[in-house]
C-alpha atoms as a printed R data frame, in Angstrom:
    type eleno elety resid chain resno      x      y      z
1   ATOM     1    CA   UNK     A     1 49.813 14.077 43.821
2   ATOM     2    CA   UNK     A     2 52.357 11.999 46.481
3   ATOM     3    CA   UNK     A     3 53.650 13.642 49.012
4   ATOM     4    CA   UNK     A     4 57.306 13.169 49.815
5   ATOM     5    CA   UNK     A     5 57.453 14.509 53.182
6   ATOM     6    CA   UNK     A     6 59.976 16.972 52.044
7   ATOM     7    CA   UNK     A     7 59.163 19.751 54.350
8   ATOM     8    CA   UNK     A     8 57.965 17.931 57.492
9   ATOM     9    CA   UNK     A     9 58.775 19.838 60.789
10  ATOM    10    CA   UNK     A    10 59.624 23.066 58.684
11  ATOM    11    CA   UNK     A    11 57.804 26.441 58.922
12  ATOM    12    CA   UNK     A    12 57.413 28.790 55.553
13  ATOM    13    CA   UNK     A    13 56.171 32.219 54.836
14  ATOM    14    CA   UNK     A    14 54.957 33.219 51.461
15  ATOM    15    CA   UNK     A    15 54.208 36.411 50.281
16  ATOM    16    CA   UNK     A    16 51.430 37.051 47.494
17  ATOM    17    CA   UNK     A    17 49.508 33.754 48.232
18  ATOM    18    CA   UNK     A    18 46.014 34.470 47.176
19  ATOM    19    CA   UNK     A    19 46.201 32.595 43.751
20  ATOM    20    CA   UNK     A    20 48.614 31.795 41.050
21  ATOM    21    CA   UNK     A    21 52.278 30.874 41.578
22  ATOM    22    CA   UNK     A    22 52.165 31.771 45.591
23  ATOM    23    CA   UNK     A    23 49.020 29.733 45.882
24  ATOM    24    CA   UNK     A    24 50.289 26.881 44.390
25  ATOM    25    CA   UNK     A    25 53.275 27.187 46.652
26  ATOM    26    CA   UNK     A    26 51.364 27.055 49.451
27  ATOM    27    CA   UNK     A    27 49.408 24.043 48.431
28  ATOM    28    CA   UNK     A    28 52.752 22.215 47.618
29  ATOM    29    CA   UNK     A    29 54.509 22.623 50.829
30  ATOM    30    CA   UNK     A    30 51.462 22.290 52.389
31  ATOM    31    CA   UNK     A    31 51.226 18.625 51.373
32  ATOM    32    CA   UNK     A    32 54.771 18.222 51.860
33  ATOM    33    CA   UNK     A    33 54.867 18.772 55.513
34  ATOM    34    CA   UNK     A    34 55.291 22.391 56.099
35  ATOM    35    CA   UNK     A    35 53.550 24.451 58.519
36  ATOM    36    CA   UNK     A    36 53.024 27.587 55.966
37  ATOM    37    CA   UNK     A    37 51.869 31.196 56.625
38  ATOM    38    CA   UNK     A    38 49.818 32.611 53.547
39  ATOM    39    CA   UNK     A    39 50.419 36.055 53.299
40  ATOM    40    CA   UNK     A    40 47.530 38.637 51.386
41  ATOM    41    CA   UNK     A    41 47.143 42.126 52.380
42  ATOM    42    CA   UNK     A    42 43.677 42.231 52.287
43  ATOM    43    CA   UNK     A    43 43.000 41.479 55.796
44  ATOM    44    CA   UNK     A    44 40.190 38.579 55.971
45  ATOM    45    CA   UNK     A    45 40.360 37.809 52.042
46  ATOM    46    CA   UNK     A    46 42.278 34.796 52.745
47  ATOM    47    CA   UNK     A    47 40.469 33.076 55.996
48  ATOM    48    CA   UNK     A    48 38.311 30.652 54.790
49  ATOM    49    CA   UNK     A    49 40.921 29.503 51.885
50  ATOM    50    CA   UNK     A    50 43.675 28.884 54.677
51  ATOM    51    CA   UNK     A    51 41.272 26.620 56.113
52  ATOM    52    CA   UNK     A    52 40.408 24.987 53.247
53  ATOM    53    CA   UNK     A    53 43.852 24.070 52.482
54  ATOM    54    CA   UNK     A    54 44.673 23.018 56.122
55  ATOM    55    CA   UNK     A    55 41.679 20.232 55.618
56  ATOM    56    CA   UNK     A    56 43.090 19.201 52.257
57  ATOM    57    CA   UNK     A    57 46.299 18.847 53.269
58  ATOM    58    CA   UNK     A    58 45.921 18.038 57.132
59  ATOM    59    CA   UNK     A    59 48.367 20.682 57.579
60  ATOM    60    CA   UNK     A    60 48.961 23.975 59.355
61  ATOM    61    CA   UNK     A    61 48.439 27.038 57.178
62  ATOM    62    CA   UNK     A    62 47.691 30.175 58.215
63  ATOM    63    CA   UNK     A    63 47.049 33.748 56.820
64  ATOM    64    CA   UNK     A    64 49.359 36.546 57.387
65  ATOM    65    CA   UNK     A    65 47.991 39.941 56.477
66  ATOM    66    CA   UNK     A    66 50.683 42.601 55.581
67  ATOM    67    CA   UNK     A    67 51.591 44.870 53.152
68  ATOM    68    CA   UNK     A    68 54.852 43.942 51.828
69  ATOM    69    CA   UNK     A    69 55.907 47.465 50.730
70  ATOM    70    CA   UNK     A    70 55.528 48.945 54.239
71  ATOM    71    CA   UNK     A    71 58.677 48.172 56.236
72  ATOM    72    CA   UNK     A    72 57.432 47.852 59.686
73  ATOM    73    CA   UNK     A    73 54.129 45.823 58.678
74  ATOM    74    CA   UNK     A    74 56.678 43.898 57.168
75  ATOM    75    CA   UNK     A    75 59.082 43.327 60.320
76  ATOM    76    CA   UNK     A    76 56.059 43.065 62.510
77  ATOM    77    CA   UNK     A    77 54.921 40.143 60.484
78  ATOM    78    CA   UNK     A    78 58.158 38.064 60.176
79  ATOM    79    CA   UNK     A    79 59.140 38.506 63.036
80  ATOM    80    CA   UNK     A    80 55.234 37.157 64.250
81  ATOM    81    CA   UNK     A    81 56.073 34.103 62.769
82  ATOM    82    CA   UNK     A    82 59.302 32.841 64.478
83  ATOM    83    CA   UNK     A    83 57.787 33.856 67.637
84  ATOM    84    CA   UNK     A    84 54.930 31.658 66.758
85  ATOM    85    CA   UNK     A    85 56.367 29.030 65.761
86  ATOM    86    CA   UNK     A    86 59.607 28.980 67.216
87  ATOM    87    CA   UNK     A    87 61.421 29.193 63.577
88  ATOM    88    CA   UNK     A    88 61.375 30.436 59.734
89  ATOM    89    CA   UNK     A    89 62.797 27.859 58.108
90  ATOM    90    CA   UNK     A    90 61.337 29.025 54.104
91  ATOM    91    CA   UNK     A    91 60.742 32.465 53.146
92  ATOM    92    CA   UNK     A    92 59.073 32.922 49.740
93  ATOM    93    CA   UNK     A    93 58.730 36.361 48.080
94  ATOM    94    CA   UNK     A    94 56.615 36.018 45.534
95  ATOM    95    CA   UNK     A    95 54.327 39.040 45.945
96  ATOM    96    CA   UNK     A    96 54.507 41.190 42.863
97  ATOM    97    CA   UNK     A    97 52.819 43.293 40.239
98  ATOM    98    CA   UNK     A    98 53.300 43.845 36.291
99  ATOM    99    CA   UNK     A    99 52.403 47.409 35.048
100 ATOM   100    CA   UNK     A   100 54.266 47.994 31.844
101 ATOM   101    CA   UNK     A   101 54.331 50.427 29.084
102 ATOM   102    CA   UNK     A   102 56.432 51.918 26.440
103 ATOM   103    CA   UNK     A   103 59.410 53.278 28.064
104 ATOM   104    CA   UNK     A   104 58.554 56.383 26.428
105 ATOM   105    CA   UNK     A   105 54.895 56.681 28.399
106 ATOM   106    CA   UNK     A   106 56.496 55.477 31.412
107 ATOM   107    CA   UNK     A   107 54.703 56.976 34.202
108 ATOM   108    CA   UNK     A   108 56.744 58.064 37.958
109 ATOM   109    CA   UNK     A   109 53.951 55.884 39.598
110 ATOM   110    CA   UNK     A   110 54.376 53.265 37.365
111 ATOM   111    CA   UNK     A   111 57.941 53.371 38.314
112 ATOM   112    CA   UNK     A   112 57.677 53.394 41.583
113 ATOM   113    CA   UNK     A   113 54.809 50.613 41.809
114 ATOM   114    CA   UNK     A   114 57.139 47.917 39.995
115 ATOM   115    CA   UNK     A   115 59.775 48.779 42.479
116 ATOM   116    CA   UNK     A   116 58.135 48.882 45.626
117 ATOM   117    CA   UNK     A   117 56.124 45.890 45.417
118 ATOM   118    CA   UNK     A   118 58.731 43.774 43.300
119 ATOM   119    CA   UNK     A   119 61.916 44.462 44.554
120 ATOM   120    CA   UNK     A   120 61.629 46.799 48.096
121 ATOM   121    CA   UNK     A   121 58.949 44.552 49.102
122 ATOM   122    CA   UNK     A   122 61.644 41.570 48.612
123 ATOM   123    CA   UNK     A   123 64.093 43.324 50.541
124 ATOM   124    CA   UNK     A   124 62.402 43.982 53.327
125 ATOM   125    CA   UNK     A   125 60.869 40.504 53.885
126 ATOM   126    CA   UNK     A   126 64.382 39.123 53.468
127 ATOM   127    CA   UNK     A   127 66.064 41.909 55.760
128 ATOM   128    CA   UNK     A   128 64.092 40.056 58.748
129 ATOM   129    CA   UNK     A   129 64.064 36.675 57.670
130 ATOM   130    CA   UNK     A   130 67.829 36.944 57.529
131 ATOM   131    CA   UNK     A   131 67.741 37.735 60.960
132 ATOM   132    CA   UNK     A   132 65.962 34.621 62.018
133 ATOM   133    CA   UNK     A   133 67.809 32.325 59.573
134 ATOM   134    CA   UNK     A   134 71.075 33.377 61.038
135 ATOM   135    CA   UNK     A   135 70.307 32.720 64.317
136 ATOM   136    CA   UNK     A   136 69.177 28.826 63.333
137 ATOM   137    CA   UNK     A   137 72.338 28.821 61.046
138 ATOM   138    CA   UNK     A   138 69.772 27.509 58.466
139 ATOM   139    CA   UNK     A   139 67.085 28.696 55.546
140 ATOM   140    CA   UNK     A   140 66.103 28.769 52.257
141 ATOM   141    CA   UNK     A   141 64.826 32.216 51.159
142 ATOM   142    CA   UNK     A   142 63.719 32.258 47.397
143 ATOM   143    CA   UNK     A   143 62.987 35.406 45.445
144 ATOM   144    CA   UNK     A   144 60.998 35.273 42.427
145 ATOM   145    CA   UNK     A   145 62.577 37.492 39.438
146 ATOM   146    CA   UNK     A   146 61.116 36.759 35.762
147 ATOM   147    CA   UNK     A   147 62.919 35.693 32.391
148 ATOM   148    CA   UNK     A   148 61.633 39.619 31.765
149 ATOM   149    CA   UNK     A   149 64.249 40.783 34.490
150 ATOM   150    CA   UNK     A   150 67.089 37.978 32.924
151 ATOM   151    CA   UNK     A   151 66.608 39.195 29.180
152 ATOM   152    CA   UNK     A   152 64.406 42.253 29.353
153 ATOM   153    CA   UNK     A   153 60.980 42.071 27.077
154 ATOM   154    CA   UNK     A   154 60.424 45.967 25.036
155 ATOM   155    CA   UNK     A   155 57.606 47.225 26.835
156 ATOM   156    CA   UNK     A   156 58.348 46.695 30.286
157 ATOM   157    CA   UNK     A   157 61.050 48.471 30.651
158 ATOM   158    CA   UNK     A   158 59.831 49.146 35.062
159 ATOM   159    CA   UNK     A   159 59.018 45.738 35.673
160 ATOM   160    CA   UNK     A   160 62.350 44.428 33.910
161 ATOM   161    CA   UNK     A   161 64.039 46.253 36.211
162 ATOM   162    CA   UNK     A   162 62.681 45.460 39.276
163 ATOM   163    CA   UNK     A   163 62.976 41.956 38.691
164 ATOM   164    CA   UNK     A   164 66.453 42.272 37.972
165 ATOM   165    CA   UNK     A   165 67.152 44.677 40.702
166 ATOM   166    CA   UNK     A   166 66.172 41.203 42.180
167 ATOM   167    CA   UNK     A   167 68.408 38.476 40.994
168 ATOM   168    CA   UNK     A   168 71.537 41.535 41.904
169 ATOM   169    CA   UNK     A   169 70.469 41.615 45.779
170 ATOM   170    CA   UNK     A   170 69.669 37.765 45.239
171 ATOM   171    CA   UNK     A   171 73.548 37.511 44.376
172 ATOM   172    CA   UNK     A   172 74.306 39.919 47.021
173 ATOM   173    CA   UNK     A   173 72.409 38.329 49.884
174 ATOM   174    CA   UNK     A   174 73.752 34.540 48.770
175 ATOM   175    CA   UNK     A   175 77.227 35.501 49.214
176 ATOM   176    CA   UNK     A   176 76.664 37.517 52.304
177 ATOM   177    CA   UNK     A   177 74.603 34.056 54.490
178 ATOM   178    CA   UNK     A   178 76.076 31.551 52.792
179 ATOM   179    CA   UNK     A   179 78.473 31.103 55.955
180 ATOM   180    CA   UNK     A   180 75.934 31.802 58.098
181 ATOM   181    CA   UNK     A   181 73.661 28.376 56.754
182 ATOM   182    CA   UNK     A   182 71.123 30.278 54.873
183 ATOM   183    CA   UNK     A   183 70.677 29.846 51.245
184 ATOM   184    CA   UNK     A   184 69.280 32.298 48.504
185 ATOM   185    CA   UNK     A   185 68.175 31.343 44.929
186 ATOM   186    CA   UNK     A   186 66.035 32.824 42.249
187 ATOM   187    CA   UNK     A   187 63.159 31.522 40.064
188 ATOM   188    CA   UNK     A   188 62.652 33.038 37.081
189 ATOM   189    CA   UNK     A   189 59.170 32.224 35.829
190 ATOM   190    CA   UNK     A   190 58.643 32.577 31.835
191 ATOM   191    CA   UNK     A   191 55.462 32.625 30.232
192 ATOM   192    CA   UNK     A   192 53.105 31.532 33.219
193 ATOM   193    CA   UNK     A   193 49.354 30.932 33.202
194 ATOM   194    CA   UNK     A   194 48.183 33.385 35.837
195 ATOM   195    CA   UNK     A   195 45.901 36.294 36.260
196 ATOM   196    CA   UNK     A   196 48.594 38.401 35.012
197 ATOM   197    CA   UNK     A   197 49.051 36.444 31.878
198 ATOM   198    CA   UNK     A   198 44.890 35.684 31.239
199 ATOM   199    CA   UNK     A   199 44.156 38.961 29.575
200 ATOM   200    CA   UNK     A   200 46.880 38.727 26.899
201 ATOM   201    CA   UNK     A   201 45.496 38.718 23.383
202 ATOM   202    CA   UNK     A   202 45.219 35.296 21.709
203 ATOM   203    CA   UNK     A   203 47.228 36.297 18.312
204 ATOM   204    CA   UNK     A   204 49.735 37.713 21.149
205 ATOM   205    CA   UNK     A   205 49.536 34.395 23.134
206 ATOM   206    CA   UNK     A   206 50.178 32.361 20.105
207 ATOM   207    CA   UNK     A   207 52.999 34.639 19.757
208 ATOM   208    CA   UNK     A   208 54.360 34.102 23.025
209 ATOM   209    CA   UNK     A   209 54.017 30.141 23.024
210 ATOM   210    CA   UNK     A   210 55.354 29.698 19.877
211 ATOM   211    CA   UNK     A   211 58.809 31.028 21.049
212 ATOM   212    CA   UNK     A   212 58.599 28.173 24.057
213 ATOM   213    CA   UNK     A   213 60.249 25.082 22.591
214 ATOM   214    CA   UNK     A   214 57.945 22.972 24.838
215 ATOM   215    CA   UNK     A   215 55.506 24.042 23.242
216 ATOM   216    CA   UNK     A   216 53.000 25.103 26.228
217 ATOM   217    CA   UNK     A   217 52.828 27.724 28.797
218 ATOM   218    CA   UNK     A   218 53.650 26.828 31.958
219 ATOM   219    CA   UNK     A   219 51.263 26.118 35.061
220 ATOM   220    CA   UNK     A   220 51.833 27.570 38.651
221 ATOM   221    CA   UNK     A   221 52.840 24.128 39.898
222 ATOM   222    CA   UNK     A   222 55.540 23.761 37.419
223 ATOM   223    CA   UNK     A   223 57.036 26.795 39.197
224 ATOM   224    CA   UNK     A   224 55.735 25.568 42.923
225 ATOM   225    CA   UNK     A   225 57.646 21.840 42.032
226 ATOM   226    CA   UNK     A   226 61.025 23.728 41.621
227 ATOM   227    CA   UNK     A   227 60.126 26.183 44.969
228 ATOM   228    CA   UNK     A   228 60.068 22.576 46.503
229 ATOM   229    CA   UNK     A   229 63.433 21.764 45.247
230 ATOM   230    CA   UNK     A   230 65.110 25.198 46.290
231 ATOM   231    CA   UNK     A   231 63.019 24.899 50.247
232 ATOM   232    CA   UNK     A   232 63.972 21.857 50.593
233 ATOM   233    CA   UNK     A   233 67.280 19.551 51.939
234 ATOM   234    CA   UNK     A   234 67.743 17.707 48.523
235 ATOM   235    CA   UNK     A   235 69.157 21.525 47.206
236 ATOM   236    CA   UNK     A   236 71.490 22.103 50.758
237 ATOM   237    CA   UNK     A   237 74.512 22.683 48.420
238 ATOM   238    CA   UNK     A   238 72.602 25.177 45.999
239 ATOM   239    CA   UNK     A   239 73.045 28.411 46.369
240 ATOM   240    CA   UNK     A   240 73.568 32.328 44.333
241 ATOM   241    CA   UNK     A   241 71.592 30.371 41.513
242 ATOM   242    CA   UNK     A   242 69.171 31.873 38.959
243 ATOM   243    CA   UNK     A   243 66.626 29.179 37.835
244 ATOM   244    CA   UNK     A   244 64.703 29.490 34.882
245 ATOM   245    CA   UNK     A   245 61.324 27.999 34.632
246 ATOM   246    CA   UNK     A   246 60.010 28.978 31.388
247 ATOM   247    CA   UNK     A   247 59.873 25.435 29.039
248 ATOM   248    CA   UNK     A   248 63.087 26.558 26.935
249 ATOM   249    CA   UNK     A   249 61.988 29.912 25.836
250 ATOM   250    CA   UNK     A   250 63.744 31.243 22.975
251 ATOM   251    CA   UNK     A   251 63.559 35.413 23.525
């Protein structure tokens, strides 16, 4: 893969970067320029594989260990990196968890899990970022929702909601620093290949792919192409926009 040089000179935090979608995030700004903090919070899991991407990519990447559901980790951290690096240009929160179940045998913890991590764990990265971003008068902060939390899937009933308790402070927040220079814009992921996808059954897989009219599931760097897009200058004049990335799924 070409780089563009789409990100060069810009510094961007993502959240939930061991593997999958915020991985492949990393890896893409990475090679576009970016100096990117990784964030895990498993302190030391991610070491060696932020130096493996630096060499890859001769670029800057480091690991950030927080967890995003505690508030002052969280503000600790962001904050970290502007005084660091002098700037947050990119926040990505892509940190989250799927625990579903009949609505019916919905556990309180299960509740509360979805929501913490999904959308409080969001907010709070975004709180501080804000901060920064309106200072610069610039920034791209990107939430990731789900086509779950656009059109709701039975059987996940919690994580449908904190996904689109997303997209509603997305809307919120875009409105809000849109005069101040920052932008805010939503991905909403369909059927991804990911841990959280790899233990579905096959008939249920089969199920699933048949209703994408592309006729695949997607990959994490179809979703890390279009967090490209949203972090960097070609999309200055998008904002407030939910973006699907799901290969025309028919729910």
């Amino acid at each position: 893969m070409l780089s563009s040089n789409l990100l060069a000179g810009k510094v961007a935090l993502v959240t939930g970067a061991s593997r999958g979608i915020g991985l492949a995030i990393v890896k893409r700004f990475a090679l576009e320029g970016a100096s990117v903090y990784m964030n895990s919070r498993s302190e030391g899991s991610i070491d060696e594989l932020a130096k493996q991407i630096s060499a890859d990519f001769s670029a800057d990447v480091q690991p950030l260990y927080f967890d995003v559901t505690d508030s002052n980790a969280v503000q600790k951290a962001v904050w970290s990196v502007a005084k660091k690096s002098g700037r947050l240009d990119v926040l990505v929160n892509n940190a989250g968890i799927m625990r579903d179940a009949m609505i019916a045998m919905s556990s309180d913890s299960l509740i509360r899990d979805n929501m913490a991590v999904n959308f409080e764990g969001s907010f709070y990265c975004s709180r501080i970022a804000a901060r920064i971003m309106m200072k610069q008068s610039y920034g791209s902060i990107i939430n990731l929702s789900s086509i779950i939390g656009t059109v709701g899937v039975g059987g996940h009933s919690a994580y449908a909601a904190s996904k689109s308790a997303v997209i509603g402070m997305s809307h919120a927040m875009a409105k809000e620093l849109a005069p101040k220079g920052v932008r805010v814009n939503v991905l909403a992921p369909g059927f991804i290949e990911t841990d959280l996808t790899e233990n579905i059954k096959s008939e249920r897989r089969k199920s699933v792919i048949d209703q994408i009219m592309m006729g695949r599931a997607g990959t994490p760097n179809d979703v890390a192409n279009v967090a490209l897009f949203l972090a960097s200058d070609l999309s200055q004049y998008v904002s407030n926009q939910v973006i699907g990335v799901d290969g025309c799924m028919v729910t």
